[in-house]
C-alpha positions in Angstrom: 4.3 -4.5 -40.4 3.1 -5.9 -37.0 -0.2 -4.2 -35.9 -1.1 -4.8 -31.9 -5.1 -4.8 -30.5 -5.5 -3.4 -27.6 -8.6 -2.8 -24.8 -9.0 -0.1 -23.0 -11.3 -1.2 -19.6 -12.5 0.6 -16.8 -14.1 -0.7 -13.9 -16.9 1.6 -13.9 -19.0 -0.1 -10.6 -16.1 -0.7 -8.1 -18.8 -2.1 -5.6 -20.1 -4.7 -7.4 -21.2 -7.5 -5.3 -22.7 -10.8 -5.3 -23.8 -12.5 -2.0 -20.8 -15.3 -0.8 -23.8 -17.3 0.8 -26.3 -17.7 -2.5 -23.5 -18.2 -4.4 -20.9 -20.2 -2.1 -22.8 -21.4 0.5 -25.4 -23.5 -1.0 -22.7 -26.5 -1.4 -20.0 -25.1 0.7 -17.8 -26.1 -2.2 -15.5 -22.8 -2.1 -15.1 -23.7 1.5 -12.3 -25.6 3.4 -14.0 -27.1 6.4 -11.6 -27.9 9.0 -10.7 -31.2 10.1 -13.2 -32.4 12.7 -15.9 -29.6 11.7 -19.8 -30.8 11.2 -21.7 -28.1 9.2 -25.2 -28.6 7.5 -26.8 -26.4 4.8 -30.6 -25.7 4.2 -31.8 -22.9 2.4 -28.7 -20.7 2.6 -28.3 -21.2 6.1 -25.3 -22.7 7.4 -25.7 -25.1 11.1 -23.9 -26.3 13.4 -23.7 -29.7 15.2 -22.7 -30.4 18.6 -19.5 -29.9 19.7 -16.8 -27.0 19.3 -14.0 -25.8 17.3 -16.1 -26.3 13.5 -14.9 -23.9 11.0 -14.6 -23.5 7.8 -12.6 -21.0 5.5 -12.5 -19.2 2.2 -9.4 -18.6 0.5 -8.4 -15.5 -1.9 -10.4 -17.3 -5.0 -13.6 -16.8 -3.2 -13.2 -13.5 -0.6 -10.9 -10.9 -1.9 -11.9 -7.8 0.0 -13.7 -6.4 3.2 -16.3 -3.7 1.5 -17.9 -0.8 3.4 -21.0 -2.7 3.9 -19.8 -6.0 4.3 -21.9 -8.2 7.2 -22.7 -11.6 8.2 -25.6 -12.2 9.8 -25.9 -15.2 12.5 -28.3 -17.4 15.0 -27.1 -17.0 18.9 -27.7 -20.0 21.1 -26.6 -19.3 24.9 -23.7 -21.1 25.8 -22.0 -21.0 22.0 -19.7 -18.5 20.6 -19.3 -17.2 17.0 -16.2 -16.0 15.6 -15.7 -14.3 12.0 -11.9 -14.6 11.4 -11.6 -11.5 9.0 -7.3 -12.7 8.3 -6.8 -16.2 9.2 -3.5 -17.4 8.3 -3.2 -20.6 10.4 -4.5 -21.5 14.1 -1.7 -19.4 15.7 -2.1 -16.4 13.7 -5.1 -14.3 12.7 -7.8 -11.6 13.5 -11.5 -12.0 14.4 -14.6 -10.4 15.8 -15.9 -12.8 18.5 -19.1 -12.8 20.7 -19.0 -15.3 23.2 -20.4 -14.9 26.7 -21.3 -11.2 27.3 -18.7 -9.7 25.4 -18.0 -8.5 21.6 -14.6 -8.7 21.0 -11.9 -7.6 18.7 -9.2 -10.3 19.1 -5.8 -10.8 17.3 -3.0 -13.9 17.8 0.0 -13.6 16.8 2.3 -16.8 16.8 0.2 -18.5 19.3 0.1 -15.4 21.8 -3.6 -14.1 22.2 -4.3 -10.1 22.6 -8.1 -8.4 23.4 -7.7 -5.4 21.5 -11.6 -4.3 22.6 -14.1 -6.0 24.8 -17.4 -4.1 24.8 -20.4 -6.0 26.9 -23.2 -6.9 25.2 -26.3 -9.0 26.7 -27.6 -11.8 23.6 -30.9 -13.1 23.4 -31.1 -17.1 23.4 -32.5 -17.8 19.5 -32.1 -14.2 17.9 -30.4 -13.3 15.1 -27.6 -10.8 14.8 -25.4 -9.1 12.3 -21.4 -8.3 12.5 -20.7 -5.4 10.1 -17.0 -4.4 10.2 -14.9 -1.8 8.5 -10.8 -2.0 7.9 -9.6 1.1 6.8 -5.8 0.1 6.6 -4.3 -0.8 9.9 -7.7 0.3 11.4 -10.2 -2.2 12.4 -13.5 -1.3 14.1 -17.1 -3.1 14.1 -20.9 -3.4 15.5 -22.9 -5.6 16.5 -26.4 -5.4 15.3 -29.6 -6.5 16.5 -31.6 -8.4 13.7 -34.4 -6.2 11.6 -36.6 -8.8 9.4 -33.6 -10.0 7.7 -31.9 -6.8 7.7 -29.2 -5.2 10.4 -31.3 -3.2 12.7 -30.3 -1.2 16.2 -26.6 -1.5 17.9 -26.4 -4.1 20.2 -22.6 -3.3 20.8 -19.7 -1.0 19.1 -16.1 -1.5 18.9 -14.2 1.2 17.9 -11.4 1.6 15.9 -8.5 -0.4 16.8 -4.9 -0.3 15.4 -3.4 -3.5 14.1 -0.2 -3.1 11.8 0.8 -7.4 12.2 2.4 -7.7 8.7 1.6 -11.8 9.0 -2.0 -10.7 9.4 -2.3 -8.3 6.7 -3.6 -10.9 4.1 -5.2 -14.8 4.4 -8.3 -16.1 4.4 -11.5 -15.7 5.8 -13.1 -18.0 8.2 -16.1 -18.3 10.6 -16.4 -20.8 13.7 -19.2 -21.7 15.6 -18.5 -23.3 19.1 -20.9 -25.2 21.3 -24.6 -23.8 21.2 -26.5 -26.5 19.0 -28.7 -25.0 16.7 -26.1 -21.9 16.1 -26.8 -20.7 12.7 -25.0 -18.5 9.7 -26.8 -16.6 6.9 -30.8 -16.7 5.2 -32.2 -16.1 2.2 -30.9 -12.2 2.1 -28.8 -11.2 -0.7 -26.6 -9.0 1.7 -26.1 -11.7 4.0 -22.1 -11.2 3.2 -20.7 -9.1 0.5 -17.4 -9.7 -1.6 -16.1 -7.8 -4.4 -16.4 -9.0 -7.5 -14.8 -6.1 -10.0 -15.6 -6.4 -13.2 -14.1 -4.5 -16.0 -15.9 -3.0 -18.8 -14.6 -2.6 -22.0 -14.4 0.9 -24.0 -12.3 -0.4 -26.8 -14.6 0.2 -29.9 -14.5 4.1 -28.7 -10.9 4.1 -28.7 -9.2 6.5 -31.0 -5.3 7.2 -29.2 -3.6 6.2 -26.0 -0.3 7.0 -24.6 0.9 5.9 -20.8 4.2 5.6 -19.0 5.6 4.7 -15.7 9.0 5.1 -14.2 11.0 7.8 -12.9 11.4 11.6 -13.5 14.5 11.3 -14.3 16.8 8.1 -15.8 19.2 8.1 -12.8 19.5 5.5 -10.1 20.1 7.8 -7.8 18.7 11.3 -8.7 15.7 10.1 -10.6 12.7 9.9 -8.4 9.8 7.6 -8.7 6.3 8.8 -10.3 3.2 8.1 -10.8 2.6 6.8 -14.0 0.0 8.4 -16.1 -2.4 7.0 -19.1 -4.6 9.7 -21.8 -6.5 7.9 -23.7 -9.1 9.9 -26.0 -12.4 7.8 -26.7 -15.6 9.2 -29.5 -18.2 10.1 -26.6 -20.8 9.4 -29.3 -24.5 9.7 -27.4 -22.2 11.8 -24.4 -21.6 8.4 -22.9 -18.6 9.9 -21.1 -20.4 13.3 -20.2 -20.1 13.1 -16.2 -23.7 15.5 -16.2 -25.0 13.9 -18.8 -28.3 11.8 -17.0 -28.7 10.3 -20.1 -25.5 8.3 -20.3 -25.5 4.6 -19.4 -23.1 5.3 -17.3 -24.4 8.4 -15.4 -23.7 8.7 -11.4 -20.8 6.1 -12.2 -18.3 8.5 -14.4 -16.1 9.5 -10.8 -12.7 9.8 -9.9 -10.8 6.6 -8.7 -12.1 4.0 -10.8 -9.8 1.7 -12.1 -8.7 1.8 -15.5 -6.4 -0.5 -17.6 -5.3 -0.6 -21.0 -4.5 -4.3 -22.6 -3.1 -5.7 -25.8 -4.8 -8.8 -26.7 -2.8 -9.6 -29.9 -0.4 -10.7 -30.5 0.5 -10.7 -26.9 -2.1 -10.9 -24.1 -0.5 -8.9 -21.5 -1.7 -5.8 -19.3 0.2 -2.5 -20.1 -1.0 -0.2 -17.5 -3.2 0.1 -15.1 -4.3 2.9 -12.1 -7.1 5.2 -11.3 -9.2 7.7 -13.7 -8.3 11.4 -12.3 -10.1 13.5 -15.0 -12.5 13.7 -17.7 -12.7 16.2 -20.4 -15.2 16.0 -23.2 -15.3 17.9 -26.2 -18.0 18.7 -27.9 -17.9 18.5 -31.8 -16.8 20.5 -35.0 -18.3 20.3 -38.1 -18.1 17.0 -39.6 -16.0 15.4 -36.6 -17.7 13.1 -34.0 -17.6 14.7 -30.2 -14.7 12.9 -28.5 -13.3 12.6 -25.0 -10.2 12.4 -22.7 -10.0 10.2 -20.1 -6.8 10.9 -18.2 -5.7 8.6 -14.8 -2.5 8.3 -12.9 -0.8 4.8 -11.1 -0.7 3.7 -8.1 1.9 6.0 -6.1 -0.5 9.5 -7.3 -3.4 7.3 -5.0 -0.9 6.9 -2.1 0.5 10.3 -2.6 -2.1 11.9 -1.1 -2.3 9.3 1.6 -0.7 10.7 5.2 1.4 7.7 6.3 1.7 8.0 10.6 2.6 4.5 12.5 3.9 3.6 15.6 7.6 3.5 16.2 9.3 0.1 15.5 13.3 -1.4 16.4 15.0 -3.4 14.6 13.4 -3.4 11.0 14.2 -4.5 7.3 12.8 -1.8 5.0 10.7 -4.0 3.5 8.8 -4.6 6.6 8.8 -0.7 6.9 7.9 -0.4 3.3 5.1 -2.5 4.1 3.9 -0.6 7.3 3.3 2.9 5.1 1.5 0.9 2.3 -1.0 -0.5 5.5 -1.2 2.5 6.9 -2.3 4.2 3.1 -4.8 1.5 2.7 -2.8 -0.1 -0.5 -4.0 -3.9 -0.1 -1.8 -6.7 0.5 -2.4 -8.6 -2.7 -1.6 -5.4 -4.6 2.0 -4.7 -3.7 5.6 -7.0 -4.3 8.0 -6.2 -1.9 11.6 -7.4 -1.6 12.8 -7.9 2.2 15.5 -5.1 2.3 19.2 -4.4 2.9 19.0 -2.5 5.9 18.0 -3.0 9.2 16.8 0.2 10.7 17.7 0.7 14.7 14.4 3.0 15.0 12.3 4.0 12.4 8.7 5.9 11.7 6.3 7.4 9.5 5.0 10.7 11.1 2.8 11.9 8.9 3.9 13.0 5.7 2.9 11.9 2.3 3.0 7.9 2.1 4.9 9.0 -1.4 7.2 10.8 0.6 7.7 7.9 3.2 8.2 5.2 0.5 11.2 7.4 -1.0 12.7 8.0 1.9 13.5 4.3 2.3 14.4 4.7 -1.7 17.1 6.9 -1.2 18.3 5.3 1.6 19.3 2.0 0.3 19.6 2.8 -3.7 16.4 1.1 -4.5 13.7 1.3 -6.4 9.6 2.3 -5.5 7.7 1.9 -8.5 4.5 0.6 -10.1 4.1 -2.8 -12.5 2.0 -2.8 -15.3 -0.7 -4.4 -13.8 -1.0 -2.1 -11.2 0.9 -3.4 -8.3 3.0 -1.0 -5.8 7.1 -2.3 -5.9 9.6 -1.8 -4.0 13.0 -3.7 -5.2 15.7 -3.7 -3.0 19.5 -2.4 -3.4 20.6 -5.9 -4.1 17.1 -6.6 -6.8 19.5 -5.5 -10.0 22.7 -7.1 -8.8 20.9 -10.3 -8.4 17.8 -10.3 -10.5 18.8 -8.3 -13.0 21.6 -10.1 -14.4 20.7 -10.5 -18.1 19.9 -8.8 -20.4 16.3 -9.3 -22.1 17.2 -8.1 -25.7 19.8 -6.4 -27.8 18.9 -2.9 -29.6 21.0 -2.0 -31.8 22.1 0.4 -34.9 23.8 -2.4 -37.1 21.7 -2.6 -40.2 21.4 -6.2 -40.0 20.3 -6.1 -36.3 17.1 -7.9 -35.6 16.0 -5.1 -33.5 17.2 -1.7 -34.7 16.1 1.1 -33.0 14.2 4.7 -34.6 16.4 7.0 -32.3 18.9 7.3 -29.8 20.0 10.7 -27.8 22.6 10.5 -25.3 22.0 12.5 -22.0 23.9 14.7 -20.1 27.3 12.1 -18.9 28.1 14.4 -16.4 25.2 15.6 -14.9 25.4 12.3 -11.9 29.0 12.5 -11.7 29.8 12.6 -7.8 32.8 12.5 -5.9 31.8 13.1 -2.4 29.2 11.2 -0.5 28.2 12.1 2.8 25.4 10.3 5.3 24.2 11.7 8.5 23.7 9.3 11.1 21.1 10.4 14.0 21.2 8.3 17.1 18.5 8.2 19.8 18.2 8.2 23.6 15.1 6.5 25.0 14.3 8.6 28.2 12.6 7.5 31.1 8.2 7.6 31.7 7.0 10.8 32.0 4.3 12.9 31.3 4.2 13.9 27.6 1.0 15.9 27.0 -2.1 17.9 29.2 -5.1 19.0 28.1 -5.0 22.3 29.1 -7.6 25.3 29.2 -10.8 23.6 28.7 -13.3 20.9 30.5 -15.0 19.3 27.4 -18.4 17.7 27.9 -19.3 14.1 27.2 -22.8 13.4 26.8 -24.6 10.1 27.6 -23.5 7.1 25.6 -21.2 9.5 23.2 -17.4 9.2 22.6 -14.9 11.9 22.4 -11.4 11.5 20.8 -8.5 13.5 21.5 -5.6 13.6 20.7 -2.2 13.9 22.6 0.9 15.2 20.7 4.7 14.8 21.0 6.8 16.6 21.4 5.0 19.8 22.6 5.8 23.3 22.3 7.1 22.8 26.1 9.2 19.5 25.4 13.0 19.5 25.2 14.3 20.6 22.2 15.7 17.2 21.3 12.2 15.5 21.4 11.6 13.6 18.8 8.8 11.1 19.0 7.5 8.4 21.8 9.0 4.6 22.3 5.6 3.6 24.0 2.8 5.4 25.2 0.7 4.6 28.4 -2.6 3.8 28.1 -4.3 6.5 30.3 -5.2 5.0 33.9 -8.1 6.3 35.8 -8.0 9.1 38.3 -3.9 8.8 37.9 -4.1 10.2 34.0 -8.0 11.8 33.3 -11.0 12.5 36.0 -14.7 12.7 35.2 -17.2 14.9 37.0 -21.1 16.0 36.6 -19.7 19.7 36.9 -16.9 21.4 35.1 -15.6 22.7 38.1 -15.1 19.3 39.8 -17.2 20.0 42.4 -20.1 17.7 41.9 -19.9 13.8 41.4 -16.9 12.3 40.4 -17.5 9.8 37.2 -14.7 8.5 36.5 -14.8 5.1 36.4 -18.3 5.4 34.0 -15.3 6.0 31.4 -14.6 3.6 29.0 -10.9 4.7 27.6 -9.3 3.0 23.7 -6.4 4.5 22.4 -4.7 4.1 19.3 -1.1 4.7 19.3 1.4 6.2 17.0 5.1 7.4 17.1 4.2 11.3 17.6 0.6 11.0 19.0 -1.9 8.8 20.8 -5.1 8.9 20.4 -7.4 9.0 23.5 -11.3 8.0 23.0 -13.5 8.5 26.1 -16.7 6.7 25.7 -19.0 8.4 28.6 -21.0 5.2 30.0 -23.0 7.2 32.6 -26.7 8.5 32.2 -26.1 12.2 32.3 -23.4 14.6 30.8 -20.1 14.3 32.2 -17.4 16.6 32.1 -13.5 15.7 31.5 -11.6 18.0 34.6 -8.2 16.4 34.0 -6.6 14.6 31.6 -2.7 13.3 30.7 -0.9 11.4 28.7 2.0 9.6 29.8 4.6 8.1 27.9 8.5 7.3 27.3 9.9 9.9 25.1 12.5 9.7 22.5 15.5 12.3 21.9 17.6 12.7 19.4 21.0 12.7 19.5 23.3 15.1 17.6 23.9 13.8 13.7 27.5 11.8 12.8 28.9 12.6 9.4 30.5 10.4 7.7 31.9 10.8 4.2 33.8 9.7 1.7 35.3 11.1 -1.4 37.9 10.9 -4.9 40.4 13.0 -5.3 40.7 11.8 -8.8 37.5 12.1 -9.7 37.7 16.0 -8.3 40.4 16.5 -9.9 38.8 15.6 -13.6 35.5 17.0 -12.6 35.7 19.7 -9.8 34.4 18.8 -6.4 30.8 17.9 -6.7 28.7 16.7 -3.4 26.1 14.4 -3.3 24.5 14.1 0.4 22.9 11.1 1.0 19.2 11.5 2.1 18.1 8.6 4.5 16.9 9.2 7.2 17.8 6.2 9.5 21.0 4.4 8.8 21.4 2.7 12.1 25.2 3.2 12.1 28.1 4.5 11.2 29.3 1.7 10.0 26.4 0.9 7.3 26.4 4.4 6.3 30.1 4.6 5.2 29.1 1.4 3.3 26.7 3.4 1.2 28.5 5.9 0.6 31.0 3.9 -0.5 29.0 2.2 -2.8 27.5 5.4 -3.9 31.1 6.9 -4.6 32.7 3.5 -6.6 29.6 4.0 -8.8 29.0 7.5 -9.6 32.6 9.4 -9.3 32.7 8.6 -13.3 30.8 9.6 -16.0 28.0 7.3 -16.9 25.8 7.4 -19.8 21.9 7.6 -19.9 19.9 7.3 -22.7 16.8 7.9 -24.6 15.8 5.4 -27.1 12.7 5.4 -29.4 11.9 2.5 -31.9 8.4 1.7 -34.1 7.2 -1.4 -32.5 5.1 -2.0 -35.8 8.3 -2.4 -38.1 8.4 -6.5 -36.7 6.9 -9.2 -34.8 9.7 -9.2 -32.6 9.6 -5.5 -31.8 6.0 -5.7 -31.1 6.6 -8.1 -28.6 9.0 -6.3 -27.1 7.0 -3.2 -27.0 4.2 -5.4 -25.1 6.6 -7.2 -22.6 9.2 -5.6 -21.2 9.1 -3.9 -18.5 10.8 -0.8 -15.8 13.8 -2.4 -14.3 14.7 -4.8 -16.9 18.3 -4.8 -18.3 18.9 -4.9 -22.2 21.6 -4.5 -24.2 22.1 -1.4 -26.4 24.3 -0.9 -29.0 25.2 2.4 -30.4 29.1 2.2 -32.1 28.5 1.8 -35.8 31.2 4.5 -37.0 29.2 4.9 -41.0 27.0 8.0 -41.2 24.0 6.1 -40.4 25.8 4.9 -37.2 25.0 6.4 -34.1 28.6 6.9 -33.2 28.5 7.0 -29.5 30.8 4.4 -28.8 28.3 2.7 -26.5 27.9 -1.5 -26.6 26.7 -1.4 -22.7 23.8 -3.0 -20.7 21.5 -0.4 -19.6 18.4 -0.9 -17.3 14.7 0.5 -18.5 13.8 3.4 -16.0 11.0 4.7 -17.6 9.0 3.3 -20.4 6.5 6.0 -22.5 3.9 4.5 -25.1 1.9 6.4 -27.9 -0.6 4.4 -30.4 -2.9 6.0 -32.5 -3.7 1.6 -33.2 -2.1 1.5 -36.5 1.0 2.7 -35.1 2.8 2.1 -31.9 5.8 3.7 -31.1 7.8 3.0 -27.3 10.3 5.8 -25.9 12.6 3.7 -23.2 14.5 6.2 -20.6 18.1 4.1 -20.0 21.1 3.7 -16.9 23.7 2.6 -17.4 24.2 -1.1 -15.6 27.8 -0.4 -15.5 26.9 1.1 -12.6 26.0 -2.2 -11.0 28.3 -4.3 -11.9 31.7 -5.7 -10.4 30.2 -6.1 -7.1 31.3 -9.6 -5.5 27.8 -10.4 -2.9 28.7 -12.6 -0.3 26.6 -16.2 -1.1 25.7 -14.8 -4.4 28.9 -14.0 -7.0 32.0 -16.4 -7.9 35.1 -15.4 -6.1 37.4 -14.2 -8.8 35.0 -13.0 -11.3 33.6 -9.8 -9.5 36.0 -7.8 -7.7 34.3 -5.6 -5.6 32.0 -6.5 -2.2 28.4 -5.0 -2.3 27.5 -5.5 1.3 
């Protein structure tokens, strides 16, 4: 018998930080100075020589995160200008907050083209220090500019609100920091928040560790009815002392026992692998009976329950792979970059949004669409594998279970599932076309003159379409950013009789495919009121839906007709639609078979390793023919993928449950580039 170890960790202090300039700075050896660049170091503090154009640049190893929090804090010299490049990918593409001159900026380039997403003016003092503390909440990027408070940030010297940046080739990089000109510029002090970066670290619970179970996968073991879920993990721990008692103050881990920490369960013999990993949702202690230790139940869910309850809205975007688009709703969520694998997609949407419904909802959408896969990896990454990711990736199988005595890897049990319940022999697609109509106005503020007092900002928000828009509307192909006295007016009285203010306005918008966002900063000394405001915009309508369709009369002759409507929302053609539901016909207008198999990984080495490695997606080989009574008798020797994989130890005993689809419905596709001419039959386009 083969027994595993395993440890259960939870990242208790999510926030944990260390300071990049005591610990990095010192030697500048984590740092990548660029060619040319002159920096010195004394004391924590970073100079610069004469000259322009030194920086210098952290890769993933040393920065990982932006925190709430995070700041650098530099010496202005008149004349200079210090930038703090929070995603540099190369010279001709990144993001940074800039103060040069007068102005505090928010600047992105993308392939070499340069755009000012928000200038506020700001006035520095030759030889003072300052601090840049921004925040990036997804694709939302705002900051301030702080005067310097012994070694601490102190009043705003300047504010840029939130701006919208969804550049997927910005998303991720490194971090960097310039200094140009200004001899005598300087970067960071003796002040252990000088600049934050996460450094996570894990804490192990294993020696309270009495059971764990987890799975991940779908609902269901179909490739095209199952749906993907969050996985879950219950793990039940002794709470000896009431460590995990969330209002017990006498617990070492008191005020840090909250929703949304991370939590992971490894096996550290005889493979070192991560099983599961996602976010602690709930904790329930129980207190003891007589002669039993009190225990407790730590239960957390994956990745997609954290994004679940994430409302995914973007912007409208033309011509786009769903992998971009998948990428888009996991910015827009706040999933990070280095959390997520994402295959490029089969389809190349014409139009295509997220207008605020669940980011879940969003990401299965695109699912449906293209007979993919959104899921979760063991160690915690978001996934989204294409319609091609079995055909090509998935082409052998990892190991053979089987009910042949002699079989190295004999299973417990096998049940065979309902054959018929996917059988379908009509597919139908709608296909919704759109007609961009010409600038208009799209929304009014209507019934009110809201007030803006000195120095505050107002948002509000214009939505399309209206109650009063066509009833084809659908959402907005680009908004205008409101102009003044042609789109909003400003006055000391609500009436618009007194002094007009308009132009002590300062207008930022963020934009999105059903809604802009206006903000009206009010830059005047006395209360203004807003007596007319618009937005303008070129609206979208929908045209009426295509059907197209396509069915077996064979198949409804065996089976009776049974209709499966295709769900996606933005096939950009006819065309590509009847290829999918084609391909969704030619693979489910027969019966296929899904399965449920259960085996004791402790019976062998090799089904312990099994148990550890493989993973959701993965094709094996199952075997289920043997015709004596202690055969299974399903005349089944098939591949089947893994669609969901469930896990119980109580750590002597380890038992895995696999939910299995059929391959068979994959295969005989010939892919253009891919397959030998001759050996497949079919084209999978």
């Amino acid at each position: 018998m083969t027994v595993a170890t395993y440890a259960l960790e939870v990242m208790w202090d999510p926030a944990a930080t260390t300071s990049a300039f005591d610990d990095q700075f010192t030697s500048l050896a984590n740092w990548t100075l660029e060619a040319g660049s002159t920096f010195t170091v004394a004391s924590n503090l970073v100079s610069n020589a004469a000259g322009s154009g030194n920086r210098m640049s952290a890769g993933d190893a040393s920065w990982t995160d932006i925190l709430t929090g995070t700041r650098i804090r530099f010496k202005w010299v008149t004349g200079g200008a210090f930038a703090w490049f929070l995603r540099y990918v190369d010279s001709s593409n990144f993001v940074f907050f800039h103060l040069s001159g007068t102005n505090f900026s928010l600047v992105k380039e993308i392939g070499g083209v340069q755009t000012g997403l928000s200038t506020p003016a700001v006035t520095p003092v030759n030889g003072n220090f300052y601090w840049i503390q921004p925040v990036v909440s997804g694709t939302q990027w705002s900051a301030t500019l702080n005067n310097d408070s012994a070694g601490a940030p102190g009043s705003i010297a300047a504010t840029i609100t939130a701006q919208t940046i969804t550049d997927s080739v910005v998303q991720a990089g490194k971090m960097a920091v310039q200094m140009d000109g200004g001899t005598g510029m300087q970067m960071g002090g003796n002040f252990a928040d000088v600049l934050l970066v996460k450094t996570p670290t894990w804490t192990d619970e294993s020696a309270n560790l009495k059971t764990a179970s987890w799975r991940r996968g779908r609902d269901y073991a179909s490739q095209l009815t199952g749906r993907s879920t969050a996985g879950v993990l219950e793990a039940r721990l002794n709470n000896v002392g009431g460590r995990y008692a969330p209002l017990n103050t006498a617990s070492p881990l008191y005020g840090f026992l909250l929703p949304g920490r991370k939590v992971r369960i490894r096996s550290t013999s005889p493979v070192a692998a991560t099983l599961w990993q996602g976010f602690l949702e709930e904790i329930r202690p129980s207190p003891n009976s007589r002669g039993q230790l009190p225990s407790v139940t730590l239960r957390a869910s994956g990745p997609l329950r954290y994004i679940a309850d994430k409302k995914a809205s973007t912007a409208i975007y033309t011509s786009l792979l769903t992998g971009v688009a998948v990428g888009y709703i996991l910015d827009d969520a706040a999933w990070p970059v280095g959390e997520r694998l994402i295959d490029a997609g089969q389809i190349t949407m014409t139009r295509w949004k997220a207008d605020g419904k669940s980011a879940l909802s969003h990401l299965q959408e695109i699912e449906e669409m293209e007979f993919g896969y959104i899921g979760e990896s063991k160690d915690g990454k978001i996934i989204w594998e294409d319609g091609h990711h079995r055909i090509t990736q998935s082409t052998t199988s990892a190991a053979t279970f089987s009910d042949t005595l002699a079989a190295a890897l004999p299973y417990e049990n096998i049940e065979e599932l309902d054959p018929w319940r996917d059988v379908y022999n009509i597919f139908s697609a709608d296909v919704t076309l759109f007609t961009v109509q010409s600038l208009a106005v799209l929304w009014s503020l209507v019934g009110e003159q809201p007030s803006i007092n000195a120095g505050e900002t107002k948002d509000f928000w214009a939505i399309y379409p209206t109650p009063s828009s066509a009833s084809q509307g659908d959402h907005v192909d680009a908004w205008t950013t409101p102009v003044v006295t042609t789109d909003f007016l400003a006055n000391t009285q609500a009436d618009g009789l007194g002094t007009n203010k308009s132009s002590a306005i300062v207008v930022s918008t963020s934009k999105f495919a059903n809604a802009m966002k206006i903000s009206l900063q009010n830059t005047d000394a006395g209360v203004v009121f807003i007596t007319f405001l618009r937005a303008r915009g070129t609206g979208v309508w929908r045209n009426d839906p295509i059907r197209v369709v396509s069915e077996d009369a064979a198949s409804q002759l065996k089976f009776g007709k049974r209709t499966f409507p295709l769900p996606g929302k933005f096939y950009p053609s006819t065309a590509v639609a009847k290829t999918y539901v084609d391909a969704g016909l030619q693979r489910f207008k027969d019966q296929t078979a899904i399965l449920s198999l259960r085996f004791n990984a402790n019976q062998s080495a090799a089904h312990m390793t099994q148990a550890l490695t493989r993973t959701v997606g993965e094709r094996i080989t199952v075997v289920a023919n043997g015709t004596s009574a202690a055969g299974a008798q399903l005349g089944i020797s098939a591949d089947f993928f893994i669609e969901t994989e469930k896990h119980e130890t109580d750590l002597s005993q380890h038992s895995v449950t696999y939910a299995l689809s059929d391959a068979r419905t994959q295969a005989g596709y010939w892919i253009l580039g891919t397959s030998q001419l001759g050996i497949d039959t079919k084209l999978f386009v």
